[in-house]
PAVEXDREN-528182 format. One line per 5 residues: for each residue x, z, y of N, C-alpha, C, O, CB. Coordinates in steps of 0.2 Angstrom, whole numbers, always signed. Atoms other than C-alpha are relative to their C-alpha. Glycine has a CB too. Layout:
REM PAVEXDREN-528182
X:Z:Y:X:Z:Y:X:Z:Y:X:Z:Y:X:Z:Y | ...;
REM end
This chain:
REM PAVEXDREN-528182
+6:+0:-3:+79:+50:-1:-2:-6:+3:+4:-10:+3:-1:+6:+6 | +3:+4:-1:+69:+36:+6:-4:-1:+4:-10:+2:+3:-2:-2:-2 | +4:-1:-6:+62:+32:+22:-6:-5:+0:-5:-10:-4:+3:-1:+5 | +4:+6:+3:+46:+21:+22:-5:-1:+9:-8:+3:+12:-6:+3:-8 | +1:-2:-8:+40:+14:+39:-6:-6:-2:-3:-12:-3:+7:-1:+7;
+4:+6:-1:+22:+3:+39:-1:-4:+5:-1:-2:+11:-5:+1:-1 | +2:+1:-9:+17:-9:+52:-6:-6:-4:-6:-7:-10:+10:-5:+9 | +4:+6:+1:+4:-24:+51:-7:+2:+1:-11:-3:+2:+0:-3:-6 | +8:+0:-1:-13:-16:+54:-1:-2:+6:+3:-4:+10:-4:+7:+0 | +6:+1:-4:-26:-18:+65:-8:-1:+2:-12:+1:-2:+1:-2:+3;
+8:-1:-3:-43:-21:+73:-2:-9:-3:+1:-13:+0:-2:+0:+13 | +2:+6:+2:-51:-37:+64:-7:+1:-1:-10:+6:-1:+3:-3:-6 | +6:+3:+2:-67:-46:+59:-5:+3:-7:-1:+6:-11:+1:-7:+0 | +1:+2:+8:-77:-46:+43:+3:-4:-3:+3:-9:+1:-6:-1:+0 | -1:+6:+2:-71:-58:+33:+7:-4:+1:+9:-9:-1:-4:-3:+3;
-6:+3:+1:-54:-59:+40:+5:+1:-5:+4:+3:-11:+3:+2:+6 | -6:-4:+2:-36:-56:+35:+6:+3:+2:+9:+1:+7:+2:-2:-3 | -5:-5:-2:-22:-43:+38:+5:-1:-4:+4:-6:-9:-3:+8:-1 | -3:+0:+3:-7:-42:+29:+7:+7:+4:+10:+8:+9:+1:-8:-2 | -5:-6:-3:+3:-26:+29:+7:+0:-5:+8:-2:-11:-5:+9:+0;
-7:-1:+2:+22:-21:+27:+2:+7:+0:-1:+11:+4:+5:-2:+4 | -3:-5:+1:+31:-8:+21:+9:-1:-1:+11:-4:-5:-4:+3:-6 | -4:+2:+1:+49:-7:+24:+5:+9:-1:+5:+15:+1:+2:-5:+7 | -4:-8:+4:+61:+6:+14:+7:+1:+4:+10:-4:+7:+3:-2:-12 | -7:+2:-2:+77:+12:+20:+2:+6:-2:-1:+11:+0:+2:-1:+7;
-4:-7:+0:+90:+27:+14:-1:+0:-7:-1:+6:-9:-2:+8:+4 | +0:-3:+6:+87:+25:-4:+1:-7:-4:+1:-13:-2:-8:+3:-2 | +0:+9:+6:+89:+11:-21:-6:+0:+0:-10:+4:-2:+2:+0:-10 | +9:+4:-2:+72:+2:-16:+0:-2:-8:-3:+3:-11:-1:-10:+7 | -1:+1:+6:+74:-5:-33:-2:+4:-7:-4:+2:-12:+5:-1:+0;
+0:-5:+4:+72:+12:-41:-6:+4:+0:-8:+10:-1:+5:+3:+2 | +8:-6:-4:+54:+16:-34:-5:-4:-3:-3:-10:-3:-2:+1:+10 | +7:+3:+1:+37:+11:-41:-3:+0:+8:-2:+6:+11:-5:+5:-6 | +5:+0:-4:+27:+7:-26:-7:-1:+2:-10:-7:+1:+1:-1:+3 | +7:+1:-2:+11:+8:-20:-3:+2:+5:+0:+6:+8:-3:+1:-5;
+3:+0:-7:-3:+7:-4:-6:+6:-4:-7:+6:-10:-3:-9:+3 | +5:-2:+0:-16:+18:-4:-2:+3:+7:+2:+4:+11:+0:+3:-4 | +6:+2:-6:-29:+21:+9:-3:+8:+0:-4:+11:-5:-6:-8:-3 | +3:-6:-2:-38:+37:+20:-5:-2:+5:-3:-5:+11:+4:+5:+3 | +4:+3:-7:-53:+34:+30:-3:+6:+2:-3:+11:-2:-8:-6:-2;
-2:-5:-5:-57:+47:+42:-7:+6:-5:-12:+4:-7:-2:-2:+12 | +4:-7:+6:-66:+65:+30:+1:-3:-7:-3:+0:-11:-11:+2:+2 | -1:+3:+7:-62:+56:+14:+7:+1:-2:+12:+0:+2:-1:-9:-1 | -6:+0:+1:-47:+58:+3:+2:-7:+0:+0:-12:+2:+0:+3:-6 | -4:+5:-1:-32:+48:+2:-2:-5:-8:-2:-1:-13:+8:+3:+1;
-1:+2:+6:-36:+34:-12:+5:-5:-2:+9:-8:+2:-5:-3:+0 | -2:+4:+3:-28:+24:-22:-3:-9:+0:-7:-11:-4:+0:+2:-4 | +0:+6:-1:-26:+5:-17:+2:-5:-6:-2:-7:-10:+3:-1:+6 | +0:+3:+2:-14:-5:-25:+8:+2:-3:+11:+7:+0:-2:-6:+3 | -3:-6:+1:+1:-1:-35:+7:-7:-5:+4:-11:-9:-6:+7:-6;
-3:+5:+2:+17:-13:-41:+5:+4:-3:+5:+10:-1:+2:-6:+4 | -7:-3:+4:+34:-9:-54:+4:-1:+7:+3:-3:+12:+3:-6:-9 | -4:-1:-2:+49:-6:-49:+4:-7:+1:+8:-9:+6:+3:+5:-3 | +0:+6:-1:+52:-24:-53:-4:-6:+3:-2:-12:+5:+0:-1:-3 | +4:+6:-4:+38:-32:-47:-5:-2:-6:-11:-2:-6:+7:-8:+2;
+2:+2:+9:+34:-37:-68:-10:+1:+2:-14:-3:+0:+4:+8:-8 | +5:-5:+2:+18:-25:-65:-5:+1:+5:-4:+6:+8:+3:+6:-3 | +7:-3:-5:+1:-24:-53:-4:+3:-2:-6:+2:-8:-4:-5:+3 | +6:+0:+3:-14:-16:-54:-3:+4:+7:-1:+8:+10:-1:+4:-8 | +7:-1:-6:-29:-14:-40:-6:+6:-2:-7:+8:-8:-5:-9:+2;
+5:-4:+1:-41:-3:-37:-7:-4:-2:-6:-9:+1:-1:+4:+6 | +7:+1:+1:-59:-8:-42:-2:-5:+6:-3:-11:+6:-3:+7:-1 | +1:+0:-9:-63:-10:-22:+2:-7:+0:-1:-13:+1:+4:+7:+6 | -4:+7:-4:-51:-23:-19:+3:-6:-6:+7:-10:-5:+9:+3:+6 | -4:+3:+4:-46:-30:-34:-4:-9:+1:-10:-10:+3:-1:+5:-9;
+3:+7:-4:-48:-51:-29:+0:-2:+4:+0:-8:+6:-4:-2:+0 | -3:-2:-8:-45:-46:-13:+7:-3:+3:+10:-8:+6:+0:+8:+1 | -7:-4:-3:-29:-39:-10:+7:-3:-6:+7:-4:-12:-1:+11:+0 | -6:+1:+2:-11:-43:-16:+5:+2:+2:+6:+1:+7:+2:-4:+0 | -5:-5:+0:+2:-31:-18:+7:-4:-1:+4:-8:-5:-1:+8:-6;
-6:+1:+1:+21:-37:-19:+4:+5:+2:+3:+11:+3:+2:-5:+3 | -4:-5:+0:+37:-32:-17:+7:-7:+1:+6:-13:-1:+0:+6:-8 | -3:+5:-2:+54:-40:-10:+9:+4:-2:+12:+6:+3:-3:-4:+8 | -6:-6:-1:+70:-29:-17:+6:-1:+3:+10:+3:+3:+3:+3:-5 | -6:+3:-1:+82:-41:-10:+0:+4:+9:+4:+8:+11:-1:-9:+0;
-1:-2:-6:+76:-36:+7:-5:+9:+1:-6:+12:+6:-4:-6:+5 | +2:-7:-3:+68:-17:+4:-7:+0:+4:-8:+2:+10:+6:+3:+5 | +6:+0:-3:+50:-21:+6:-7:-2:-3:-6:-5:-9:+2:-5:+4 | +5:+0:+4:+33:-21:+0:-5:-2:+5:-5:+0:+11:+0:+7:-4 | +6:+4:-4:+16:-30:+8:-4:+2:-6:-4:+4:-12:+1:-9:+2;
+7:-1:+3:-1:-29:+3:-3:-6:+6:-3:-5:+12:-4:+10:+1 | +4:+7:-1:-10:-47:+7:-8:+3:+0:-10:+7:-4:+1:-6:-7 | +6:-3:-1:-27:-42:+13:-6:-5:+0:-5:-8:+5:+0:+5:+5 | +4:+6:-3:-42:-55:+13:-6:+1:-2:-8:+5:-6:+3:-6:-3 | +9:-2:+1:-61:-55:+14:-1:+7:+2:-6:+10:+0:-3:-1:-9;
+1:-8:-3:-59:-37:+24:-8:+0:-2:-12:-5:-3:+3:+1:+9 | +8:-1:-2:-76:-29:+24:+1:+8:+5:+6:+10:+9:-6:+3:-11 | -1:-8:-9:-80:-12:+38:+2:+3:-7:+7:+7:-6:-11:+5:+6 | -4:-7:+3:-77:-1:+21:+8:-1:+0:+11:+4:+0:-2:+1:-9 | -8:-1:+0:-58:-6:+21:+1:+4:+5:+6:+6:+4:+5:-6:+2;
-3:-3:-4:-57:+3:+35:+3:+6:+0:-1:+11:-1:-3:-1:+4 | -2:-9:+2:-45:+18:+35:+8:-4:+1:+10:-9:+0:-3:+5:-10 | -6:+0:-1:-26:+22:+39:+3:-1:-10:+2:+1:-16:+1:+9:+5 | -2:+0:+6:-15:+15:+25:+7:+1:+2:+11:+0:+6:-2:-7:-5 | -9:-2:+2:+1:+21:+15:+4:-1:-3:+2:+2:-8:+2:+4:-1;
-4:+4:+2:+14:+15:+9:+2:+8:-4:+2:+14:-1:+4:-4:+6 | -4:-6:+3:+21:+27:-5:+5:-2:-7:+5:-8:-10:-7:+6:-2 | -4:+3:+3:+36:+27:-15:+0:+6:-7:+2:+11:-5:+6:-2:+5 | -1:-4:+5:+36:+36:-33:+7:-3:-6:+10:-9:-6:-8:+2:-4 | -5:+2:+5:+49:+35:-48:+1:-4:-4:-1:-8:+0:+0:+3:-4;
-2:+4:+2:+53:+23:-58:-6:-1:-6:-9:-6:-7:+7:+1:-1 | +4:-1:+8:+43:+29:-76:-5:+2:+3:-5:+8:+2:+4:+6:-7 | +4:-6:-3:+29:+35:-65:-8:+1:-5:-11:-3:-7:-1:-2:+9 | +7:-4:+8:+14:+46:-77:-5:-4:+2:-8:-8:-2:-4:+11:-1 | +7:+2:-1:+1:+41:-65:-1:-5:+5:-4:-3:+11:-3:+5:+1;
+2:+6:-7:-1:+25:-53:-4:+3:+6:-2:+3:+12:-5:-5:-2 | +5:+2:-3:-15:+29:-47:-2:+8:+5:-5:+8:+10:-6:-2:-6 | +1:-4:-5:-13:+47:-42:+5:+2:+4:+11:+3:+2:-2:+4:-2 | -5:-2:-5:-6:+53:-25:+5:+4:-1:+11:+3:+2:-3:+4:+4 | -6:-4:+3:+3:+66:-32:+7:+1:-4:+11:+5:-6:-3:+3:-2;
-6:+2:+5:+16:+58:-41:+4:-5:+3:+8:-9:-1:-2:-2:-8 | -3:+3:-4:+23:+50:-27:+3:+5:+6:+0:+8:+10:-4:-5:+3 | -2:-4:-3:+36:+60:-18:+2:-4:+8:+4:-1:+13:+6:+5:-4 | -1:+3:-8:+38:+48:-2:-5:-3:+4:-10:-6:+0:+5:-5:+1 | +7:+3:-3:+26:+42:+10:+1:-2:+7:+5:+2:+10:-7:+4:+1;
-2:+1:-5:+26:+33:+26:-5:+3:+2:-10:+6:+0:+1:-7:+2 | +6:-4:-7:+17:+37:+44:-7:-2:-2:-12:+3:-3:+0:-4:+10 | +7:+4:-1:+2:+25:+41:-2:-5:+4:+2:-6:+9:-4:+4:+2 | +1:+6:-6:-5:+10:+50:-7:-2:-1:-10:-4:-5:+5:-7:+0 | +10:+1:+0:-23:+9:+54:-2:-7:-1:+2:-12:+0:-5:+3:+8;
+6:+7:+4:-36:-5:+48:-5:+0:+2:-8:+3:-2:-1:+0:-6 | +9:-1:-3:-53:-6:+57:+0:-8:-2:+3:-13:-1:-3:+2:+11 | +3:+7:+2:-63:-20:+49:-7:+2:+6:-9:+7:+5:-2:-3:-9 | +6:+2:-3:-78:-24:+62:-6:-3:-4:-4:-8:-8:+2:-4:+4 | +3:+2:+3:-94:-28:+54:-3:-6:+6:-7:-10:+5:-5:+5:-4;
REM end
């Protein structure tokens, strides 16, 4: 099993940037696809951003794609999302989730069996 703990949000501007972490612990970090995805308060959980188990492999949502940059660091058991040109729609709790290696479906929630707490994001207009 795998623990997954975010920290980096908060209260910013339009136009700023954020950069959030995700740190893994109790599992082969190496062995997980990961990816961020995002809840803004009566909306489902979406799909953000989404990297291999190597690193080899990104792909963004629509929303952020030119934006945002997803990594991955397996030396240290860690995963970021680079946030830049925020707008007020970023705003919403993000999550850090960890699925399988061969995983069917990036993009959906459901094929990630780990997930951290969350760490909120308010963009200010």
């Amino acid at each position: 099993q795998v623990q997954l703990v975010e920290s980096g949000g908060g209260l910013v501007q339009a136009g700023d940037s954020l950069r959030l972490f995700c740190a893994a612990s109790g599992g082969t970090f190496s062995s997980y696809t990961m990816s961020w995805f995002r809840q803004a308060p009566g909306a489902e959980r979406n799909f953000v951003a989404y990297i291999s188990w190597s690193g080899g492999n990104t792909s963004y949502a629509d929303s952020v794609k030119g934006r945002f940059t997803i990594s991955r660091d397996n030396a240290k058991n860690t995963v970021s999302l680079q946030m830049n040109s925020l707008k007020p729609e970023d705003t919403a709790v993000y999550y850090c989730a960890a699925g399988p290696r061969s995983i069917s479906s990036s993009y959906d929630a459901r094929a990630y069996a780990y997930w951290g707490q969350g760490t909120q994001v308010t963009v200010s207009s």
